[in-house]
Each structure stands twice: as structure tokens, then as C-alpha cells.
N, C-alpha and C positions, 0 to 999 in steps of 0.2 A: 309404458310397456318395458318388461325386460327377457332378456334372451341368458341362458341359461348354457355355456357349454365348458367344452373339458377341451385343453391341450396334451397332444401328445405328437412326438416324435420316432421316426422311422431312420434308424443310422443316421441320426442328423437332419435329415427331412422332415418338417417341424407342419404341423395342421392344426387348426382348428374347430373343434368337432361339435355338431349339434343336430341334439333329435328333432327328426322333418317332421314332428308332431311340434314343435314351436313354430309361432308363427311369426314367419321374417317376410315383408310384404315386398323385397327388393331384395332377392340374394346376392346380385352383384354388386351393387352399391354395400350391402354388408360384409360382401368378403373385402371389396376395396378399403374398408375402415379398419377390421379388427387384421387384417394381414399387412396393414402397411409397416415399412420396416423403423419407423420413425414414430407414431404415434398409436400403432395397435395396439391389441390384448398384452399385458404383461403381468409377471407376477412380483409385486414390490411387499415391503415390510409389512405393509398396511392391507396386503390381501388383493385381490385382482380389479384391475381398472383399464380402461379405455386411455385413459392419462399417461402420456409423458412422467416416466418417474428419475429418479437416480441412478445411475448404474443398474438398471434391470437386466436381471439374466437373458431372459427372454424377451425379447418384442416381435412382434407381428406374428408371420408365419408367410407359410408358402404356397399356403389353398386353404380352404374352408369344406371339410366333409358333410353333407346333410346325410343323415343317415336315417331309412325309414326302416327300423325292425320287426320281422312277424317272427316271436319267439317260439310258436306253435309248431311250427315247420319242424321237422326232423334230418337232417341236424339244421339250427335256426338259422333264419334271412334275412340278409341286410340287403334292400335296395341304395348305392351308393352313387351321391351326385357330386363330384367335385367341384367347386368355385372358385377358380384363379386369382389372385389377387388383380387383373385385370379386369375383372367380372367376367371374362370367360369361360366357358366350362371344357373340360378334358375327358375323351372315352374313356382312359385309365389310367392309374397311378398305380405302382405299383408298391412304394412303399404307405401311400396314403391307403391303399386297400389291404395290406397289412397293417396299419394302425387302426382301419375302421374293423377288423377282425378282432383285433383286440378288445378295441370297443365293446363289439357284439359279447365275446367270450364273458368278456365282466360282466355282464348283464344275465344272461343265461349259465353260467356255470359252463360251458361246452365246450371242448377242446376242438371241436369242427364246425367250420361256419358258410355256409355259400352266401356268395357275394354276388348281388345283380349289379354290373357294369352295364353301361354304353356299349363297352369292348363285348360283352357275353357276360355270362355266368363263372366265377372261378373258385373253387373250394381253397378255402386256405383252414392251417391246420396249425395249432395254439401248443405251445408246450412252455410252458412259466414266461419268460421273454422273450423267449422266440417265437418269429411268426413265418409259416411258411406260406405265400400265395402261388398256386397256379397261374400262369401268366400266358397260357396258349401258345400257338405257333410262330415263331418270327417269321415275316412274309418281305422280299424284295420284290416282288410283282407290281409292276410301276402302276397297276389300279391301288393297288393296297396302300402303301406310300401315304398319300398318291403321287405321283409326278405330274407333270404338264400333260396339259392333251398334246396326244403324237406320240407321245412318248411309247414304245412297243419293248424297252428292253431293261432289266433290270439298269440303276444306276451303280456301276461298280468299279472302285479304284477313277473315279473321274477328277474333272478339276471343278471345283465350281467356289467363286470366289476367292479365286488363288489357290486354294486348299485341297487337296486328293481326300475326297472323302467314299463312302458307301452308305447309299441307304435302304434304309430297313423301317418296316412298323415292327413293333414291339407293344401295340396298342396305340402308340399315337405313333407320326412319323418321327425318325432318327435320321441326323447325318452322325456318320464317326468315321473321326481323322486318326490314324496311329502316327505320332509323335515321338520324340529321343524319350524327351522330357516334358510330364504336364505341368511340371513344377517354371518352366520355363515360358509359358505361353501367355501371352497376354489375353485370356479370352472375351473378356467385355469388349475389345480393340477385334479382335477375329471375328468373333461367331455373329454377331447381326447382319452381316453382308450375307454370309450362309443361309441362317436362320428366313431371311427374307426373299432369297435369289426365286428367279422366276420359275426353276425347276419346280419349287414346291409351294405348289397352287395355295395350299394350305397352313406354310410355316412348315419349318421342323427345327427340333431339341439339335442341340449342335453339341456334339460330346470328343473330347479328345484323351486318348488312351497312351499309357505305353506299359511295357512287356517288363515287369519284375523282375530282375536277375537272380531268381530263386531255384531256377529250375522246375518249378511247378505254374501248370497254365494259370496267372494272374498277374491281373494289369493294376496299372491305377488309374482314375479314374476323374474327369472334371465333366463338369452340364452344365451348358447355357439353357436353361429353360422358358420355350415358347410359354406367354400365359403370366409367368412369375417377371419375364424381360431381362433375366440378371441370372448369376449362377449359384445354384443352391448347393447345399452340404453333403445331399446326395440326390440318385433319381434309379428308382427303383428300373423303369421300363429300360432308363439312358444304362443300366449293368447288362441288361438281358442285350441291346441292341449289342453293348461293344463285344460280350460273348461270342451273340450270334454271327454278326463279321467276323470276328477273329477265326470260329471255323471254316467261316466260308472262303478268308483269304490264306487259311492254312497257314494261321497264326498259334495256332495252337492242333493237336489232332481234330482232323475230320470228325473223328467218331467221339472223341472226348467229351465223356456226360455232365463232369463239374468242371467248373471255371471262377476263380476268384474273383472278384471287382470289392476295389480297395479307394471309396469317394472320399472326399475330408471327413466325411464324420465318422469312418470306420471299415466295416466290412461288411459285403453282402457275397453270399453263394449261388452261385447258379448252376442248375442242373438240367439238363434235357436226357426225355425217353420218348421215345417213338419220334422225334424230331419236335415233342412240346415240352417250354419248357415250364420251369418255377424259380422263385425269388425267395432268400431266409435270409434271415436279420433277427436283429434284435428291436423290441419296441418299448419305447416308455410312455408312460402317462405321466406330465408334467407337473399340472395344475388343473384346478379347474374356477368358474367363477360365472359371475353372474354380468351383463351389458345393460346398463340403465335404459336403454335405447338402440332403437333402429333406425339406421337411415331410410327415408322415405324413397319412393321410387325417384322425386325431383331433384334429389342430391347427382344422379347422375349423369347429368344435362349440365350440371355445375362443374363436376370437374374438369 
């Protein structure tokens, strides 16, 4: 058996993409293999392998997009399932749903794509390498979150695990900390105490920001992401989160529609109208290649 997919990355946020017309009999156990950061999908001299190669640019990735297209639809549909490199799955992603737009876009020719999430429905909209996705409303309503049962009041500016944070969904749950400097943080060392604390019944993305001295509303940006265990290059939902506290703790204007977030791998924009927002970036398409194999469902009883 072989499985047939395409690498692409989102500001840095690196996926693994493959049509949910292949048939992979154990997605988590699949995404655990070709996402690992040590022996995944890579691309070497010799064309793409599952193998440990030399100094490959790439190895693993950060999730696994299954992506099932109905190009007939006007404008065309991707129903999109994320797979964590945990074998978890995620209601959304925000820059994985901007690569899986992309995706679509090549496919159909379409510069508009609607995307079925977990999270809802999101039109994202294609312009050469830029991808803009609709990202919905940020909600701190401690259902939404979720927080702990009891819990009746948003969590805002608290302490939890040392750390003053705020949280927010953004599509999954967010903590964010504003910080001097993210350049200063140890976060592999900080965010799993957070990430795990008993507030959130569910986990949440642990992001730590701080305020640009440019004069203009943008931060820069780190994510410890639930799912991946570690902190990735970017996170589409972890820009919209730190935005959305920043207005809420009148870190930037209340009313302020765009907001920069500046993650290692680059830049992402964020904008809010009517109080929902979206996410633009740029997207690439890496590689693409073929997997000799799939792991079985029993491979994940092994790990």
C-alpha cells in the first residue's frame, strides 16, 4: 500500500496533506509517523522518504491535514480533519486551514474556498501566496474555553501556574501571557504546567507575546502547542488569541481592526469586523511524495 501526499507550510507551520479519498486505516498512528520531528516525511536528493536522510530541510511536520474535496460546490469544499502529531485531532487550525485552502485552490483553479471545520464553516480567500481564512469569533466564555466546571467567569489577567495569563478560544482553547521579552522565555520549561493546569479540563495552547516598539498594534509571538507537545514556528489560531486579549486588556485600541503577530517563521495579519475575525499569511507548497506504507491500527498500542 502506498499513500500519496503533498507538504506545505503556513508562516512556518509545516503540515502534511493528503486526499481523504486515500485510504489510511489508522490516521493517528499515521500522523505519529510521517510528523515525527526525527524520522518523518522529508525531502532529500533522492526524492521523498519516510527515512532518516542527511541534513534534510524538512522533517516531519506539525499535523497531518486529511482533506475531503467536493469541487462542484460553488465556490469549492474542503471538509478538513486535522491529525496531531499525537494522533489527536484539533477543531482548527488556523494556518493548517490556510494551507488546506490552498491545497483546494490548486486543485479547482478558485481563488474562494469554504472550509468545513470541527470549529464551523470558514471561507478563506487565495490570492498567489496569500491565504486569508475566516477564523469566527474569539470567545472567553468559560463554556467556550472550556474552563473547569464552576467556573461562571471569564479567566482574565489570572495566575495559573505562576503565570498571569488570559484565556480565550480562538477555535481551540488559548492561554496568553504578555511578556518584556519572548526572546527571553524559556517555554518548553513554562508552558506544560499551564498547558495541563486543572483550569482547563481540555488542555490549552500556551502562547507568550510582547508589544513591538514600532508604534503600530504588533507583538511577537511564541506557541507551545497542545497536540504537537512542543513549540512550533507559528500558530495561526495562537495570533488570533494573542490579538484578541490584547484588545480585550487594552493592549492595543478596543476598536483596532488589524493587529500584527510576528511567530518565528514570519508574519501573520489579523483583522476583526463585527467583532469576527480572520487570519493572512503567506502559504507554501514544499514537496510532495509518495509513503510505501501505512501503519496499522496495532502500531499504536506499541508506542
Amino acid at each position: 500500500m502506498s499513500i500519496e501526499f503533498e507538504k506545505f507550510h503556513g508562516t512556518g507551520n509545516d503540515f502534511v496533506v493528503v486526499d481523504a479519498d486515500e485510504y489510511v486505516p489508522d490516521r493517528g498512528a499515521f500522523a505519529r509517523e510521517v510528523c515525527d520531528r526525527r524520522d518523518g516525511v522529508q525531502m532529500t536528493d533522492g526524492g521523498v522518504t519516510a527515512e532518516q536522510g542527511e541534513d534534510p530541510p524538512s522533517v516531519g511536520a506539525d499535523g497531518t491535514l486529511f482533506l475531503a474535496l467536493e469541487p462542484k460546490f460553488s465556490p469549492p469544499r474542503a471538509v478538513m480533519t486535522l491529525v496531531q502529531p499525537d494522533g489527536s485531532t484539533a477543531a482548527m487550525c488556523g494556518n493548517g486551514a490556510r494551507c488546506a485552502a490552498k491545497w483546494a485552490a490548486e486543485r479547482t483553479g478558485a481563488d474562494t474556498v469554504m472550509l468545513d471545520t470541527q470549529a464551523g464553516t470558514r471561507r478563506a480567500e487565495i490570492a498567489d501566496d496569500e491565504v486569508t481564512i475566516e477564523m469566527g469569533a474569539p470567545s472567553f466564555a468559560p463554556s467556550d474555553v472550556p474552563l473547569a466546571e464552576g467556573r461562571d467567569e471569564p479567566l482574565v489577567r489570572e495566575t495559573v501556574a505562576g503565570v498571569e495569563v488570559t484565556a480565550v478560544n480562538t477555535g481551540v482553547p488559548h492561554a496568553v501571557a504578555f511578556v518584556e521579552d519572548v526572546d527571553e522565555v524559556d517555554l518548553d520549561e513554562l508552558a506544560p504546567a499551564i498547558r495541563h493546569a486543572e483550569v482547563f479540563p481540555e488542555g490549552a495552547n500556551v502562547n507568550v507575546a510582547s508589544r513591538r516598539d514600532d508604534g503600530r498594534p504588533a507583538f511577537d509571538q511564541r506557541t507551545y502547542e497542545r497536540g504537537v507537545e512542543g513549540e512550533t514556528r507559528a500558530c495561526g489560531t495562537g495570533a488570533v488569541a494573542i490579538a484578541a486579549v490584547a484588545r480585550r486588556l487594552g493592549r492595543v485600541e478596543t476598536d483596532a481592526e488589524a493587529v500584527e503577530v510576528f511567530p518565528p517563521g514570519g508574519r501573520l495579519g489579523v483583522t476583526f469586523r463585527g467583532g469576527r475575525a480572520s487570519l493572512t499569511g503567506p502559504v507554501e507548497r514544499e514537496f510532495e511524495g509518495e509513503i510505501a506504507s501505512t501503519p496499522e491500527p496495532w502500531r499504536v498500542s506499541e508506542a
